[in-house]
C-alpha positions in Angstrom: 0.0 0.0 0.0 1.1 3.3 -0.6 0.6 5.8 1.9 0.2 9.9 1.7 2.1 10.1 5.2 3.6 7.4 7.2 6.5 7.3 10.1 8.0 4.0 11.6 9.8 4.8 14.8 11.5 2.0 16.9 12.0 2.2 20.7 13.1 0.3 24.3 10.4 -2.3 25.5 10.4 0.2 28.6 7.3 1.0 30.1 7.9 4.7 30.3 8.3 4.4 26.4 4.3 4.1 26.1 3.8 7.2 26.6 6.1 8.4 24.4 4.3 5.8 21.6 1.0 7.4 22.2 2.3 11.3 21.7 3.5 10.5 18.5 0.4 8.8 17.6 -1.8 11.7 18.7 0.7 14.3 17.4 0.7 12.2 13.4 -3.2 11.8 13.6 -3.7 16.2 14.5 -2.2 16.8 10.8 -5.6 15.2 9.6 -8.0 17.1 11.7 -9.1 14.5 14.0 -11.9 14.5 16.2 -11.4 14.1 20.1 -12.3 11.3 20.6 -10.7 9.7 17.5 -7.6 10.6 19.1 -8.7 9.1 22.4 -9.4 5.9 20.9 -6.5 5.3 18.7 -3.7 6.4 21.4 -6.0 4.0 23.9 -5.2 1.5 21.4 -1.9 2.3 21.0 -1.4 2.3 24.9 -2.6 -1.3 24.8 -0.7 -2.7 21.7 2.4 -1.0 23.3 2.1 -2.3 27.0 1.2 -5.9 25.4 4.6 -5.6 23.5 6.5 -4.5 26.4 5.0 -6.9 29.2 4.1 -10.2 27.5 6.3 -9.8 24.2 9.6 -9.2 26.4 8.3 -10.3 30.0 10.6 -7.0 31.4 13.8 -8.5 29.2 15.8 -5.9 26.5 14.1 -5.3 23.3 12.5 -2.9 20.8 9.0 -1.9 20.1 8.1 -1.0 16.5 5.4 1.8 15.8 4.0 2.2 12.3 2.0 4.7 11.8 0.4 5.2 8.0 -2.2 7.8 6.5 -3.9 6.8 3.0 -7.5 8.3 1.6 -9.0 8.9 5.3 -7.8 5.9 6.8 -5.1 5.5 9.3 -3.2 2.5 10.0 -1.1 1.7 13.2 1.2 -1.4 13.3 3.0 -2.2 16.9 5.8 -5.1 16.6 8.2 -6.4 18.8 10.3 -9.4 18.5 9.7 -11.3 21.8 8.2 -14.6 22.9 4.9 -14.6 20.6 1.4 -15.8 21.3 0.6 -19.4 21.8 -2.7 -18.8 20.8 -4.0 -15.5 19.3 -7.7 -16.4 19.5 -7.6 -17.5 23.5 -5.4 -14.1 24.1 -8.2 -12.0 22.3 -11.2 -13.7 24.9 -12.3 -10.6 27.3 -10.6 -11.3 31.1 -7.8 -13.4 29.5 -4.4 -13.1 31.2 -1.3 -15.0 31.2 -0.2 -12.6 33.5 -2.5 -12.9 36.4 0.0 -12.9 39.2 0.4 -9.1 37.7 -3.3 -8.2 38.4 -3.5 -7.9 34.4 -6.9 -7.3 33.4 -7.0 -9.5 29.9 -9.2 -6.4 28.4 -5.8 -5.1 26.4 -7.5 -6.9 22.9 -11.0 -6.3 23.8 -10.1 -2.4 24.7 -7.8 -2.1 21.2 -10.9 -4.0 19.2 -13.6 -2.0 21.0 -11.1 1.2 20.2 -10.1 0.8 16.6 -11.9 -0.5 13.4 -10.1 -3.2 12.9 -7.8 -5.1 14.4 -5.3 -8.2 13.1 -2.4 -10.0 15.1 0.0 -11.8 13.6 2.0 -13.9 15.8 4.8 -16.9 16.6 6.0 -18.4 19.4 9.5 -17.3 20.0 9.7 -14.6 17.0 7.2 -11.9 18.3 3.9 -10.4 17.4 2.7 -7.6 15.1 -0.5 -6.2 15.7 -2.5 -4.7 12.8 -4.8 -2.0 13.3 -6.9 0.6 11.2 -9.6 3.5 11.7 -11.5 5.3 9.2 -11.1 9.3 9.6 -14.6 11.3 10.1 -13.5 14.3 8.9 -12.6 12.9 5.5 
């Protein structure tokens, strides 16, 4: 696909860094005249993708995050990466209240929140390669 604007931006699986992943989001999305709460929703589901990556993608080990952020005919797409241990089972980690982290107090919403937040949403995943999470919302001021 060929976008009008795109950036990809890589950064430390550090928690602090999810911030910084949803400023850029927010701060890409205002060239295109965004509503509020279109900016809510995607840097919510930024938020999540990012924390995923950084928690169960690296379990608190060194690694990098990879942002994507695209802009093509009033649609923006978002792709969060990382390289880390992968998802056994995609469709069990989408259920609502899933966690493999429940000694974390996790609250398993993270796909359910980026599903509820975003248009649509596709993970891609292997065990011991890492996961890349594709996601995409239409623009309503197109």
């Amino acid at each position: 696909m060929e976008y009008e604007n795109a950036f990809r931006v890589f950064f430390a699986a550090k928690s602090q860094n999810e911030g910084l992943a949803r400023i850029m989001t927010a701060a890409f999305l205002s060239q295109y005249d965004p509503t509020l709460s279109e900016i809510t929703d995607v840097k919510t589901a930024v938020s999540e993708a990012v924390t995923n990556a950084i928690i169960h993608g690296y379990e608190n080990k060194t690694g990098e995050v990879e942002l994507f952020c695209g802009y093509s005919e009033g649609k923006i797409y978002i792709e969060v990466a990382d390289q880390g241990m992968g998802i056994a089972d995609t469709n069990q980690a989408r259920e609502p209240l899933f966690t493999s982290k429940p000694e974390l107090e996790r609250s398993g919403m993270g796909f359910t929140i980026m599903e509820t937040s975003m248009e649509g949403i596709r993970v891609a995943s292997k065990q011991g390669a890492g996961t890349r999470i594709f996601m995409e919302q239409t623009s309503t001021t197109e």
